[in-house]
NUFI-749509 format. One record per residue: residue in three letters; z, y, x of N, C-alpha, C, CB in turn. Coordinates in steps of 0.001 Angstrom, whole numbers, plus 524288, in hexadecimal, padded with zeros to 5 digits. Atoms other than C-alpha are relative to their C-alpha. Last residue first. Glycine has a CB too. Layout:
NUFI-749509
AlaZYXZYXZYXZYX
...
This chain:
NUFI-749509
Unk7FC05803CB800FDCA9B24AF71183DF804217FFBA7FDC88013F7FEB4802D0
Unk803B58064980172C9CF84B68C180D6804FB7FD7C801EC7F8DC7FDC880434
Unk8014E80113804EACA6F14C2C8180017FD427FAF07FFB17FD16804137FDEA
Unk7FDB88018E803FFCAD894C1A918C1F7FEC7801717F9AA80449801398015E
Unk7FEDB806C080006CA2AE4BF9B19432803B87FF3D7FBDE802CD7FD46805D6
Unk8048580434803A3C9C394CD1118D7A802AA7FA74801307F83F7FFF7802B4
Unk7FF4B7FFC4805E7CAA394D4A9190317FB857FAE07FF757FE4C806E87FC8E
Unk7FA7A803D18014BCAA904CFD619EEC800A3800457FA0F8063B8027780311
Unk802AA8082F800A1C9BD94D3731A0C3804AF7FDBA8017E7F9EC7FCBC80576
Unk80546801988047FC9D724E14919A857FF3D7FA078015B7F916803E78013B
Unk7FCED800BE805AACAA214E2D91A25B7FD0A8003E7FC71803F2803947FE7E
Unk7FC70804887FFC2CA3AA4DEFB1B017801BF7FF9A7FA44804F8800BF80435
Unk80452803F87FF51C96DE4E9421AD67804D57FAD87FF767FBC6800AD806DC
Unk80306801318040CCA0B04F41A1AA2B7FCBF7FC62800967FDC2803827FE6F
Unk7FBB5802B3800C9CA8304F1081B8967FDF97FF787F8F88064D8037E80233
Unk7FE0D8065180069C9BC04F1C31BD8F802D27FE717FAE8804487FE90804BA
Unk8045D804148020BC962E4FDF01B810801487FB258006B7FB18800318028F
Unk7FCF57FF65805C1CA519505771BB707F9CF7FC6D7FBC48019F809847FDF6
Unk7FAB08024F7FFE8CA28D500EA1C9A0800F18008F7F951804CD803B18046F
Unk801708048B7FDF8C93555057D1C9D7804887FD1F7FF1C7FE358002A80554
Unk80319801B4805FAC97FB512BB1C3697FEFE7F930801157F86F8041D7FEE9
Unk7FAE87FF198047BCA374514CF1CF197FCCB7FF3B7FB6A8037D8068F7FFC7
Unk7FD42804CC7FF3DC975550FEA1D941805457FFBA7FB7B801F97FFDE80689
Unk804B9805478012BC8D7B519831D3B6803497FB73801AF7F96C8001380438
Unk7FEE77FF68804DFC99D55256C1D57C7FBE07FA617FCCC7FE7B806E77FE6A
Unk7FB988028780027C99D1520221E3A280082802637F9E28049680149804FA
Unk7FDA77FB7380063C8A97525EE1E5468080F7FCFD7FDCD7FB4E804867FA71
Unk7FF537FD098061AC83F15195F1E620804D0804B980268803267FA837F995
Unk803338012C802C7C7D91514451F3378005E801157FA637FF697FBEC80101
Unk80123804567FD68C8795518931FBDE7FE947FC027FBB3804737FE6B8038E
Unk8040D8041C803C1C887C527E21F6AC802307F8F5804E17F59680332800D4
Unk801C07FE98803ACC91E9532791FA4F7FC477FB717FBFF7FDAE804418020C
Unk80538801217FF9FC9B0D52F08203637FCF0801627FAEC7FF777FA7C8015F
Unk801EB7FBFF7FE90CA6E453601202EC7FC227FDE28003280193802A5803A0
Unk802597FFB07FA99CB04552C2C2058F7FD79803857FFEA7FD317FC3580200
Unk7FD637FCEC7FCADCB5AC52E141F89A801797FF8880419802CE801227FECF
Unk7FF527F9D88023DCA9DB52BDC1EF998057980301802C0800F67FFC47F885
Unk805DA7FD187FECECA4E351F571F71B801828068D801057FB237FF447F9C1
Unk801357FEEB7FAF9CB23E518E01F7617FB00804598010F7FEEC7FAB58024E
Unk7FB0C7FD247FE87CB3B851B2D1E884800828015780538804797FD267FECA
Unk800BE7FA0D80218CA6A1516FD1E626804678051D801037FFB17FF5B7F9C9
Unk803827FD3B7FDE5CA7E350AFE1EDF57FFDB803447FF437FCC17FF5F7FFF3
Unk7FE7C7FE807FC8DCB4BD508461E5FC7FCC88027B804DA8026A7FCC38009E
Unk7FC097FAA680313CADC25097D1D9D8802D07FF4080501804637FF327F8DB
Unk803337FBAA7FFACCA330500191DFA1803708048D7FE1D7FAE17FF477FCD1
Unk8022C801647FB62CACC74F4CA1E3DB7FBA980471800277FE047F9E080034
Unk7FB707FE447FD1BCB47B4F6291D6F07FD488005C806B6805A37FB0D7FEF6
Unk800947FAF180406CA7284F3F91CE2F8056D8041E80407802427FDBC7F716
Unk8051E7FA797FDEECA41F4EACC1D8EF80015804587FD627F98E7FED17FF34
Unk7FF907FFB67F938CB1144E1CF1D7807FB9A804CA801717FDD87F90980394
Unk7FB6E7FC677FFDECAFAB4E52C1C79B80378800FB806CE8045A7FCF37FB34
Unk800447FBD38023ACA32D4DCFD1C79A803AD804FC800B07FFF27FE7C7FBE0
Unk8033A7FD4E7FDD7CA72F4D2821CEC77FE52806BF7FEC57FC687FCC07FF53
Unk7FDF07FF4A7FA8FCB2164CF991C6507FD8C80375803698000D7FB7E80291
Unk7FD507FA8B80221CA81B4D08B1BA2880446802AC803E9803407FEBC7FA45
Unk804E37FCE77FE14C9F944C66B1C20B8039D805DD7FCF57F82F7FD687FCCC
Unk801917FF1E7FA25CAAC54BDFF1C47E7FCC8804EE7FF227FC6E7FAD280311
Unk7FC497FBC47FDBCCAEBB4BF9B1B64B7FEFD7FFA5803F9805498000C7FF95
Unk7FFB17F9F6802E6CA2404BC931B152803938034C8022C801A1800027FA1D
Unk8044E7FD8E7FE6BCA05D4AFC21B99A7FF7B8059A7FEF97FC247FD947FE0C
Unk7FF0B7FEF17FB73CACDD4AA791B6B37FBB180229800C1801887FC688032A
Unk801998023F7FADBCA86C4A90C1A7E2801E3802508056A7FA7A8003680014
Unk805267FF9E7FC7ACAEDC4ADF319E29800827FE6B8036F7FDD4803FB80154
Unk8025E804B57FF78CBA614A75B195667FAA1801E5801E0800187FC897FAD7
Unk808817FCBA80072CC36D4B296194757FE947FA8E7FFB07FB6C8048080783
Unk803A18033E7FC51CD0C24AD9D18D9F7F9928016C801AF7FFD27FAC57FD4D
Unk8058D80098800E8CD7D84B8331869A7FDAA7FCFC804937FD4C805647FF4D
């Protein structure tokens, strides 16, 4: 199967899944160090990571449908 989206989409869907992995590991550090908060509660960074990575595979399905 040949994709045919734009470079622009998958960069930004890339991106996407770098911060979704970049806040789920925050959360993980957060929650077993012992700290309690640093600006979200480390269970708000494990939702924030699983919002991305849903945000990337809604806008990799829509490119590959209009193309």
């Amino acid at each position: 199967m040949h994709s045919t989206e734009e470079p622009d989409v998958k960069n930004l869907c890339w991106t996407l899944i770098g911060l979704a992995g970049l806040a789920f590991g925050m959360g993980t550090v957060l929650s077993f160090a012992g700290h309690k908060e640093l600006l979200l509660w480390p269970e708000g960074y494990w939702r924030g990571s699983i919002g991305l990575l849903l945000f990337a595979i809604a806008l990799r399905l829509m490119s590959e449908q209009r193309g």
